[in-house]
N, C-alpha and C positions, 0 to 999 in steps of 0.2 A: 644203696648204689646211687654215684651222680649221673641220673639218667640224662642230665644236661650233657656233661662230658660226653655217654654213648653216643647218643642223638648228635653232636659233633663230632664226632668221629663215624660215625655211619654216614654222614653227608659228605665229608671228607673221602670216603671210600664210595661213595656211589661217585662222586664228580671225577676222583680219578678214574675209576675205570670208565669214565664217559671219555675222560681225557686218552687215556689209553687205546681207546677205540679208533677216537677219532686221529689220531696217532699215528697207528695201522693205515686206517683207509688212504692217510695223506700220502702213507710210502709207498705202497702198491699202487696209488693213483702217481705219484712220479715213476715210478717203475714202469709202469706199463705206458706212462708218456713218452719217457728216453726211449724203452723197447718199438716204437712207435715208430717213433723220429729215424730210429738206425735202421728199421727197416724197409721204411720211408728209401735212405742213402745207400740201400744195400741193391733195391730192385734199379734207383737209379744207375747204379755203379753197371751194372749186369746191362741194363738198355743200351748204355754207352757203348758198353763191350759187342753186343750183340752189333749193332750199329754200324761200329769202324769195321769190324770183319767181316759184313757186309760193305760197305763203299770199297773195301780193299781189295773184295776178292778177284775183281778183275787183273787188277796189278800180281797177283798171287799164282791165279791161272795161267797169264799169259808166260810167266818164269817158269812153270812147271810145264810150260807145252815146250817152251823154248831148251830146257834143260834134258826135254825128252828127246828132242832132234840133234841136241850136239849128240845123245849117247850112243842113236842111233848112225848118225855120222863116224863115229869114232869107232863103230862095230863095223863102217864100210859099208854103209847103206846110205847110198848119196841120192835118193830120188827126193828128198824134201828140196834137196840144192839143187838137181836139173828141171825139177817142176815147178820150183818157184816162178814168179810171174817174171819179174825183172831178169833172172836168165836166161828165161824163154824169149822176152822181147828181143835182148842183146842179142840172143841166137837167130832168131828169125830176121832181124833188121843186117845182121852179117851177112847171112848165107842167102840171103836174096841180093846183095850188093854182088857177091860171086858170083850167083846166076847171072846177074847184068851184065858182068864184066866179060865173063865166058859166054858167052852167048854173043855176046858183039865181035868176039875173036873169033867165034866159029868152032873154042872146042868145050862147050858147052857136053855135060855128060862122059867126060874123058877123063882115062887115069889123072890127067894133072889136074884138071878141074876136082876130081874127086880128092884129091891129096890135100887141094887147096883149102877142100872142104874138111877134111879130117883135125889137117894142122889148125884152122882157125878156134874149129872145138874146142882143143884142146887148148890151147891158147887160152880162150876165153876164160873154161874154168879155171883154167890155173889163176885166172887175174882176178875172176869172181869167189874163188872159195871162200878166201881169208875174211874178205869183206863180207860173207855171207855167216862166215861160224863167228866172226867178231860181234855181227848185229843177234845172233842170237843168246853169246855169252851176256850182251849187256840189257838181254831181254831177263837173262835166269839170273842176274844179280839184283834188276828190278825186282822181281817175286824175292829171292833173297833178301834183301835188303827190306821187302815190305814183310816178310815170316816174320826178322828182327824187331821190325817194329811193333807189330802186331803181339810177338812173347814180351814184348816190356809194357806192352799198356796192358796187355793183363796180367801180367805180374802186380803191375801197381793196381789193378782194379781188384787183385788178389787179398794185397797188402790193406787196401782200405775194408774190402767185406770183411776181412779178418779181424779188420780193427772194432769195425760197425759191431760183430757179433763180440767181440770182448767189451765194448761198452754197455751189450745188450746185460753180460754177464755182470758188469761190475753192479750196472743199476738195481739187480735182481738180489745181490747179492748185500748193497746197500738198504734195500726195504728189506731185507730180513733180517740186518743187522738192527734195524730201526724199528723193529716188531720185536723183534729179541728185548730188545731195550723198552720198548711199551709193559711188554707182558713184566719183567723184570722189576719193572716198579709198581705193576696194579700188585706183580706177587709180594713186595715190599708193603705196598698200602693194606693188603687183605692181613700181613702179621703184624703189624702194627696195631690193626682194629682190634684184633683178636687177644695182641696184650694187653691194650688197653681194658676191653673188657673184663681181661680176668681180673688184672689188677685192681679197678673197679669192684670186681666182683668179691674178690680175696677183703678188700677195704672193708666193703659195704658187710661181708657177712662175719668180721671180725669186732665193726662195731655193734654190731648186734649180738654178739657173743657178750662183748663187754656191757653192754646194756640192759643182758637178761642175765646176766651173772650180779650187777647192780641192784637190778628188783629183786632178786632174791634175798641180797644180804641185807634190803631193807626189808622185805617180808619177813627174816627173820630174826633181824632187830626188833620186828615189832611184836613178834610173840614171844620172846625172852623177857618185856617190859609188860605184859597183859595180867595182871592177877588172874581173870577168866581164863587166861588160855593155857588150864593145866590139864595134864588128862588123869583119869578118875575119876571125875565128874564132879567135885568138893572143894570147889575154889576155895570155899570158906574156912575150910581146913588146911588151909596152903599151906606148905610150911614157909616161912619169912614173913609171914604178914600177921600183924596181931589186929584184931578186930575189936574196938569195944563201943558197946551200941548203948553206954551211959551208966553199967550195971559195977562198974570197978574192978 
């Protein structure tokens, strides 16, 4: 066997799977850097969100209070409109003008004072409604208008976590492709050693076949050439060999 060849080829397989190793660690250590970083951009995303719907929610409330008193308006329930401050003032700064005026005539307290008083009411809301349910419509389209805003920036804070976690996947997905491919060539390097060795091995015990099949045919070349190596024990009696020790 060329235990040179094994002896290189076992170094050759020990380094790869060093290599292999370190392969693996590089991917999972990228993996778990990207998964890192996205979730890094993921909590951002979510603060951001938390944040504007917070700063907003004033603007939000204030349309939901507003959109609650047109309803209530619109059911016939006018006390947000007569209790308001500014129709209260308008009313109070009128119907003291009529006490003056009645009062300085002398029929202060009188049907026509009172008429005077009824008509001016009336009057007033009629001139104050519009303007009072207008300022509340453009209160409930503020909150409206801030709802809208508020579903499109988390949609899109939606769309990026969405994205964040498909990056978290694709990275995860790349270090196991990159592991896959480590292992797949340490399992290449491990069958390569292992033919080599055989064939090596196949080599090595085939010259040795041929090598001890050699000694023999010369072991027994050389007993076929031996005058001594007969059996009987009578070499001198061998047949092919004439012996003469001088006698004729």
């Amino acid at each position: 066997m060329s235990w040179g060849i094994v002896a290189g080829a076992a170094v050759s397989l020990v380094g790869g799977a060093y290599g292999a190793n370190q392969q693996k660690k590089a991917a999972q250590g990228a993996a778990n850097s990207a998964a890192e970083g996205q979730q890094l951009a993921i909590a951002e995303q979510q603060r951001q969100l938390d944040l504007t719907r917070q700063d907003m929610q004033p603007w939000m409330q204030a349309g939901q209070n507003a959109l609650g008193q047109m309803q209530a308006l619109n059911a016939g329930d006018f006390s947000s409109f007569t209790q308001s401050p500014d129709y209260q003032f308008a009313l109070d700064q009128g119907l003291q003008g009529l006490d003056r005026s009645a009062a300085a005539r002398g029929s202060l307290n009188t049907g026509g004072h009172s008429a005077d008083v009824l008509g001016y009411a009336q009057g007033l809301a009629s001139q104050n409604y519009g303007n009072f349910y207008n300022r509340l419509a453009g209160l409930a389209n503020v909150g409206q208008t801030t709802a809208t805003s508020l579903g499109q920036f988390g949609a899109n804070a939606a769309s990026n976590i969405g994205n964040a976690y498909g990056n978290i996947g694709n990275a995860r997905a790349s270090s196991y492709q990159a592991r896959g491919d480590a292992n797949s060539q340490l399992g290449g390097l491990v069958a390569g050693f292992g033919s080599n060795l055989l064939n090596n091995w196949g080599g090595w015990n085939s010259t040795r076949n041929q090598t001890q099949a050699a000694q023999n045919g010369f072991a027994g070349l050389q007993a076929s050439n031996n005058p001594f190596a007969v059996s009987g024990g009578n070499a001198w009696a061998s047949p092919g060999y004439n012996w003469n020790f001088g006698g004729g």
